[in-house]
N, C-alpha and C positions, 0 to 999 in steps of 0.2 A: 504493500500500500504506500510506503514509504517513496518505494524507490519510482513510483507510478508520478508520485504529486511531482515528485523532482523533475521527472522528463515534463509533465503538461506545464509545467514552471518554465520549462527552460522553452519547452516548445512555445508561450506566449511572450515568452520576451524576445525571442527570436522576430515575432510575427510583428511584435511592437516597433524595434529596431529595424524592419524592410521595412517596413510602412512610412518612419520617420525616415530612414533613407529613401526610399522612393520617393515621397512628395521634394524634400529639401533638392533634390537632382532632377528631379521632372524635368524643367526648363532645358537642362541639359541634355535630356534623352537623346537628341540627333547629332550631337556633336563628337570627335574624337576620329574620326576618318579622315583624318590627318597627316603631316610632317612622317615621321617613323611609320606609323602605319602603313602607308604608302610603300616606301620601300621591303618594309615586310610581307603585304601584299603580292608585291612584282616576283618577289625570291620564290613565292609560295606558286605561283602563279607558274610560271618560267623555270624552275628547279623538278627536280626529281623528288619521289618521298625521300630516297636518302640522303640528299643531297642538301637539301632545306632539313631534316634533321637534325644532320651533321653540322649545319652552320658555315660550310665549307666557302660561300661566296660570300659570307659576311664580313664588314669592318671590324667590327667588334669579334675579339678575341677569347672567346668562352664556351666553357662545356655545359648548351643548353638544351640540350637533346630530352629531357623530360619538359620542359615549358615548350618547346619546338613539337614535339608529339600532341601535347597538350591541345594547342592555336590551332593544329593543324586538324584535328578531331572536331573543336569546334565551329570552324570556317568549315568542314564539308558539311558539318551540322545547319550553320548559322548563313552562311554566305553573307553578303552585306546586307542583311536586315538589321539594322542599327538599334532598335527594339530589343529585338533576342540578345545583342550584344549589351545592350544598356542594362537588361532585367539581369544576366548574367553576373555583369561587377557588382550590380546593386545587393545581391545574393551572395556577395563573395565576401565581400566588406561585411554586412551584416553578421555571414555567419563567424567568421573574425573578431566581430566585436560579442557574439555570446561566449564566445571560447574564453576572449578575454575577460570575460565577466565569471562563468565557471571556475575558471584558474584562481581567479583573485579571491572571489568569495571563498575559496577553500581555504586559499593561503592563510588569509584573513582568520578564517572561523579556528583553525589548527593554533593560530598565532592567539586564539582568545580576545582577539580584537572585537570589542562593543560595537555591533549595528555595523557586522561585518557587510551584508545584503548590503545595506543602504549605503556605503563607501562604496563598493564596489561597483552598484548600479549608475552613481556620482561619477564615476570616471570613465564610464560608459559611454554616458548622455555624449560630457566630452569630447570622447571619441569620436561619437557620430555626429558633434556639428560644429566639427574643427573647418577653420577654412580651407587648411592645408592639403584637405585629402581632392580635391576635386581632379586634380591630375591625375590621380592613381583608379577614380570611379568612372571616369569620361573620357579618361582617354586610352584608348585599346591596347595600343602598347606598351602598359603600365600592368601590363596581365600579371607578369612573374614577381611583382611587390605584392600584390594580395597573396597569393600562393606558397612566397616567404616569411611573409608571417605570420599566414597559417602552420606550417610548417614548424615554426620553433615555438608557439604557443602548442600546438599540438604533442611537439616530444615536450616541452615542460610539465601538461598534462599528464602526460604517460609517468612522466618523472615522479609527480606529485604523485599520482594513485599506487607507483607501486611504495614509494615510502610510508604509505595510509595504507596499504592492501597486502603486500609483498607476494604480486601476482605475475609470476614470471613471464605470459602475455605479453604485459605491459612495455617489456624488455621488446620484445624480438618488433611489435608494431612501433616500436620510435626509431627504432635502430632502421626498419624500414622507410620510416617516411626520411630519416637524416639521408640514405640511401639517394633519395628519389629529390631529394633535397640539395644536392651537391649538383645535379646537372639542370639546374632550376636556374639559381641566381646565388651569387657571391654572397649575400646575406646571412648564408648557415654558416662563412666564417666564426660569426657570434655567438652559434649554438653551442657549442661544449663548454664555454664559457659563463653563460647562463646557466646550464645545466650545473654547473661546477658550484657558481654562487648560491643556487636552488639548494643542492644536498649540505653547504656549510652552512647554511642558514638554516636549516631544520636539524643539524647536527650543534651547531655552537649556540643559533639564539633563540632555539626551541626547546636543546637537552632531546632530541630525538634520539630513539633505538640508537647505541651506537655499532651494531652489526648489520642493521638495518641501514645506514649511512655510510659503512663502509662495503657495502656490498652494492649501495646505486653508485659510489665512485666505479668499482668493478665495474659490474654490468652496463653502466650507462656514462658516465664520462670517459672514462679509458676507450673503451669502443671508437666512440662517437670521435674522441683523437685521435684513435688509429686511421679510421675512415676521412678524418680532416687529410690529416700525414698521404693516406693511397691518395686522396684526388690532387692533392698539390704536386705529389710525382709524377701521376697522370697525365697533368697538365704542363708539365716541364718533359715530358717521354714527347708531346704532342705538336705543342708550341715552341720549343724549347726555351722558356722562360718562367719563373714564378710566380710573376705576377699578370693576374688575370684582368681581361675586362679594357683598362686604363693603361696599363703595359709599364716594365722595367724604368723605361727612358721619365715618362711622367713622375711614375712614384719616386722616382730621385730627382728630378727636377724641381720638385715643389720648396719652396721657403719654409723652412721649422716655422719659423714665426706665423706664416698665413698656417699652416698645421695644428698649432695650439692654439690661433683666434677663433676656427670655426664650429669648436663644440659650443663655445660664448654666442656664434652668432646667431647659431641654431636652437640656441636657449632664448636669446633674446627675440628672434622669431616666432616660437612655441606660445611661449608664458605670458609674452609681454605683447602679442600680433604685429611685433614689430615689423614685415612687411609690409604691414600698410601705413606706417610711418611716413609722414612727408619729406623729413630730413634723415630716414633713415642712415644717409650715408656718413652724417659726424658721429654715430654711434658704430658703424663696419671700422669707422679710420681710425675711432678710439683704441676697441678692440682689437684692432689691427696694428698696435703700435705697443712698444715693450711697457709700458707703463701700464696700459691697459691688462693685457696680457698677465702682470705679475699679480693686479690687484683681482681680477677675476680668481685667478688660483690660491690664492692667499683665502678671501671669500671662502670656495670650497672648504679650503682644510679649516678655518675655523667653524664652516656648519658643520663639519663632518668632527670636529673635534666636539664640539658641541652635544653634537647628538650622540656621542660617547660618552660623553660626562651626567649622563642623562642614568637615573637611577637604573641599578641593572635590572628592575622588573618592569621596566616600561618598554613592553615589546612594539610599542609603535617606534619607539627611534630606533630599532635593530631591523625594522619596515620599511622605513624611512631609509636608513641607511642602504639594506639590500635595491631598492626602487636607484635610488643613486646610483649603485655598483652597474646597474643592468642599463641608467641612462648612459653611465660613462662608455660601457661596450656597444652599446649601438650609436653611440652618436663619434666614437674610434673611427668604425667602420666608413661611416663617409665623410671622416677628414678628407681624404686625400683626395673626392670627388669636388665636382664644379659647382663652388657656391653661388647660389642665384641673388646678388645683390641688384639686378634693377628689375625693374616689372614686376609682378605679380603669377602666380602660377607656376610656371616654367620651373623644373627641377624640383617644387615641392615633393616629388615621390618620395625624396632621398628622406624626407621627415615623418614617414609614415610607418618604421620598426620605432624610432623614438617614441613617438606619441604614445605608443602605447604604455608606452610606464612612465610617462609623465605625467601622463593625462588622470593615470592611479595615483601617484605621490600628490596631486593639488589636494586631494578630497582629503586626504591623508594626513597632510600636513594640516588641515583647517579644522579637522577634529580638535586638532588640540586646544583651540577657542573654546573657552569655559560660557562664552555668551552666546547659546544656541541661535538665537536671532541673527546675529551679528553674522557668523560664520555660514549660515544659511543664504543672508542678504548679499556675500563676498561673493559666493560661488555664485549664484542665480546671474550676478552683471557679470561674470568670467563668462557662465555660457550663454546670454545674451550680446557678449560684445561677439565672442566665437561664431554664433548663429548669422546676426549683421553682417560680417563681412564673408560667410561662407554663402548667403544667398547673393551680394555681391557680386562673386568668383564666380557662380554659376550661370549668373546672368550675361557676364561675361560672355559665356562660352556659348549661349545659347544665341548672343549677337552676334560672336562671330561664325558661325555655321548658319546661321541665314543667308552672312554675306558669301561666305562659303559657296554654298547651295545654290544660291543668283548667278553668280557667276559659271558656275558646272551648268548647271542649267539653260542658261541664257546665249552661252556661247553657240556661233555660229560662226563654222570652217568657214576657210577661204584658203583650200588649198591648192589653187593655182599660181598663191604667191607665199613669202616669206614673211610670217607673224612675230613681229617681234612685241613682247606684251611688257610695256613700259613700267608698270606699279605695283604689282602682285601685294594685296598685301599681307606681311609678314606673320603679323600677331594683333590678338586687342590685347592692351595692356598684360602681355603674357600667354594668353591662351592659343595657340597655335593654330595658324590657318596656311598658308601658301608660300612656301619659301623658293627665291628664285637661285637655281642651282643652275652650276658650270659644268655639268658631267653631261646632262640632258631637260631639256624644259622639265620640271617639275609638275606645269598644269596639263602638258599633254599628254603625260600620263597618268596624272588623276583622271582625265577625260576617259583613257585608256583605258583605266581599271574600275573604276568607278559611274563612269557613263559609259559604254560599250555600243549603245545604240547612237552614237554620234561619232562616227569616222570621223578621225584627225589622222591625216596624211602629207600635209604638205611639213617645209621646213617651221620649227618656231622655236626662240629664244627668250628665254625667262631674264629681260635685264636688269632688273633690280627688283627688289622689295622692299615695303618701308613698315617700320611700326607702326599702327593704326592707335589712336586715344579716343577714337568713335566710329563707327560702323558707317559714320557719314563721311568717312577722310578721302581725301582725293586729288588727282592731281591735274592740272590745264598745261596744254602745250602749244609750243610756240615753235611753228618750222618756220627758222629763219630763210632757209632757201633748200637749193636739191639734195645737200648732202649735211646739213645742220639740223638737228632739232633739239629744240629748249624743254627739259620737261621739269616743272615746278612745281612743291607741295602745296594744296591748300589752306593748308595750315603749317602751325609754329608747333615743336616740342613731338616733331618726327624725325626720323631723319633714314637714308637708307643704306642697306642691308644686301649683301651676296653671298651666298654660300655658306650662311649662318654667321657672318659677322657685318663690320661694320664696312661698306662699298667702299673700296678705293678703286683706280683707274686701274681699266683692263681693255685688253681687247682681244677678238676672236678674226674670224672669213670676212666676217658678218659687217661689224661695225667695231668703232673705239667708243668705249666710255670714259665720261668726265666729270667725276664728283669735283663740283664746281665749290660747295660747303656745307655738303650733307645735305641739305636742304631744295637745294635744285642739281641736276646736272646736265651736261651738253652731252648728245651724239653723233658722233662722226661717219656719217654710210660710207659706205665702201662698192656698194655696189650704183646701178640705177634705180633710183627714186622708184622707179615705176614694178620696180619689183619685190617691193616691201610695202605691208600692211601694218601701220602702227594700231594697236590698241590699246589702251589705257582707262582707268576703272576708276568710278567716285561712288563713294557707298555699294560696293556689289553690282553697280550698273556697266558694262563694256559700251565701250565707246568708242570708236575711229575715228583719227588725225585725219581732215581734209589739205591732200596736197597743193589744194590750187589756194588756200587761205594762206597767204605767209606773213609772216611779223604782225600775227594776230593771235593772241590768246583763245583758246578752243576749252573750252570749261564742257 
């Protein structure tokens, strides 16, 4: 009867958690067929099963062949119905955050922690109306971040039960998902680690079994390091290098100092939403600079001294403390990745194993307020500021896949000449829509794979993109004569963008480009006038350069 109430528990809070994620993501639903996607797409598309797999034509340097089987199950499932793919993460992330909540409330309950349920459900809520996840819920090739942290909440689970149960089971299904975990995503780096912190903390700040404690180092960390140990030689037999993903040359290229500022700025993005900061950037340059740098860590060791000095029966600060140990190993792990200091969106996946025990220590930490009211009133503005700016983000994304969509939509070949598509644009304020690439037009193969019933067959060139700050951005041009054309932002505080950075002068067959000052730039044809079609986009709408208007602005 017991165990009966437990599952319809968990089974209504799961139902509570899609619902809340689905409405907050709604607006999103069509969005995410995008940037990476695309070329994920094309591999899928154009590869062999082994060979997409394998990863074998891919940039990226990693053993992904369980998330590669995965996508690829799903896509003969799903094909581009953006729905089934939407209800799909909306279910992945939910089921995610019940695990997270099972886990805690055990931890919790074991630890004798008061109004274990209610903490744990507290940092829940969090979880699901963080702004930060919109990346990892909308955008499709953000698959293998949900699947990683399912993944090592799952073997912590396993962990937990057998130290509560000691049901050997529990051993050989962790050991498998670590297994199935390893050719996912770099993430289960963290796993033995956690696991490790899990068994000293029910071993030192619990007084757990201690044969029971040394028997899950056995069976469950020792393993779980040997299996870290094969895939790293695996991966040095294959690549021949140790470092996956980001590769050798980067991980030693990086500054110590940008290394120790970015677990600070990822704390100050979490806790404090400092991405939507206006000036965010004197609080990166702080941290970014050795003064900052000392005082942040200094900080640490006195909370962390702190909460040592803290009576030895007060099992919330050995809570507290373990919650820290497990923020410090996942927010390790994406040091050495690429901090997202402008925009919005972009790169938040990288804070989606964090949150999860962050998002537990807030509720945590605020028990300790002796003024229920008060500590009540804290949390409600945390996850009302959270909420504000995660419907925000979403709104975002749901403007730029309109604009998205118009333009896939709307276009009409002219392939008896040469398209060069002057504006593409880049992003809204972070959320990813049309990046103009040097390898091959980027839009005509979104056309390609994503529109199929509209032939695009002639020549076309992606020559720049800009950052978009509204759905309505756009540009006017100005053909000075046969072989000039002027093309200019309609607005201030864009500027453009090639090949995923910032446009400098290049040139191709085609024409020269001339970032004039980011803001406007010149092109130089090369061929005859009359065999180029310029197009160019204001809010989603294409548009054609008329040849015979010169040194007149074309809005």
């Amino acid at each position: 009867m017991r165990l009966s109430t437990k599952v319809n528990s968990n089974i209504m809070l799961f139902l509570c958690v899609w619902v809340l994620t689905f409405v907050l993501y709604l607006p999103a639903a069509q969005a995410g067929f995008v940037s990476d996607f695309i070329g994920w797409l094309n591999e899928l598309e154009r590869n062999s099963f082994g060979t997409y797999i394998n990863g074998k034509d891919f940039d990226v340097k990693s053993l992904y062949q369980a998330t590669q089987f995965i996508t690829y199950v799903f896509f003969r499932l799903f094909g581009l119905h953006a729905w089934l793919w939407h209800l799909l993460f909306v279910t992945l992330h939910s089921l995610n955050a019940c695990i997270l909540y099972v886990f805690f409330k055990a931890l919790f309950t074991d630890a004798g922690i008061q109004k274990a349920k209610e903490i744990a459900a507290a940092g829940v809520l969090l979880f699901c109306v963080s702004p930060y996840f919109s990346e990892v819920i909308v955008w499709e090739p953000s698959f293998h971040f949900l699947t990683g942290l399912m993944s090592i909440l799952v073997i912590l689970r396993f962990t937990q039960l057998y130290l509560q149960n000691r049901n050997a089971k529990y051993i050989w299904i962790a050991l498998l998902v670590f297994i199935l975990s390893t050719h996912a995503i770099e993430l289960f780096y963290t796993t033995p680690w956690f696991v490790l912190a899990l068994i000293l903390f029910y071993r030192v700040g619990l007084k757990w079994n201690k044969g029971v404690c040394r028997k899950s180092m056995l069976y469950f960390f020792l393993p779980l390091l040997a299996l870290f140990a094969g895939h790293l030689v695996e991966y040095r037999l294959i690549y021949g290098t140790w470092v996956a993903h980001i590769g050798y040359s980067v991980l030693t290229g990086i500054d110590v100092r940008i290394l120790l500022s970015k677990p600070f700025k990822y704390l100050f993005h979490i806790l404090f939403l400092g991405r939507f900061f206006t000036h965010k950037a004197l609080v990166y340059n702080f941290l970014s600079s050795y003064t900052g740098i000392a005082l942040c860590y200094v900080l640490v060791c006195i909370g962390v001294y702190a909460l040592m000095q803290v009576r030895k029966n007060d099992v919330r600060a050995k809570l507290c403390l373990l919650l820290i140990i497990w923020t410090g190993i996942a927010l390790a792990i994406m040091a050495p990745l690429w901090f997202p200091e402008d925009f919005l969106i972009i790169y938040d996946r990288y804070t989606y194993m964090p949150c999860a025990f962050i998002y537990m220590l807030v509720p945590l930490l605020l028990s300790y307020c002796r003024i229920r009211k008060v500590a009540i009133g804290i949390y409600l503005l945390i996850v009302l500021a959270n909420l504000r700016f995660a419907i925000q983000v979403n709104r975002y994304w749901m403007k730029s896949a309109r604009v998205v969509n118009n333009l896939l939509d709307t276009y009409v070949p002219a392939n008896n000449k040469m398209v060069l598509l002057l504006d593409l644009p880049e992003g809204l304020h972070g959320a990813s829509m049309i990046s103009a690439r040097s390898d091959s037009s980027r839009f005509k193969l979104m056309m390609h794979l994503l529109r199929p019933g509209v032939p695009v067959t002639g020549e076309m060139y992606d020559v720049a993109s800009f950052n978009t700050e509204s759905p309505t951005d756009g540009v006017h041009v100005n053909i000075i004569n046969d072989s000039t054309v002027r093309v200019t932002q309609n607005q201030f505080g864009t500027w453009w963008w090639y090949d995923g950075y910032g446009a400098v002068n290049y040139e191709n067959a085609a024409y020269r480009f001339m970032n004039i000052d980011g803001h406007k730039y010149d092109l130089i044809l090369k061929r005859p006038y009359n065999q180029y079609e310029l197009r160019f986009n204001t809010g989603g709408v294409w548009k054609t350069a008329d040849w015979n208007k010169k040194n007149t602005d074309q809005y």
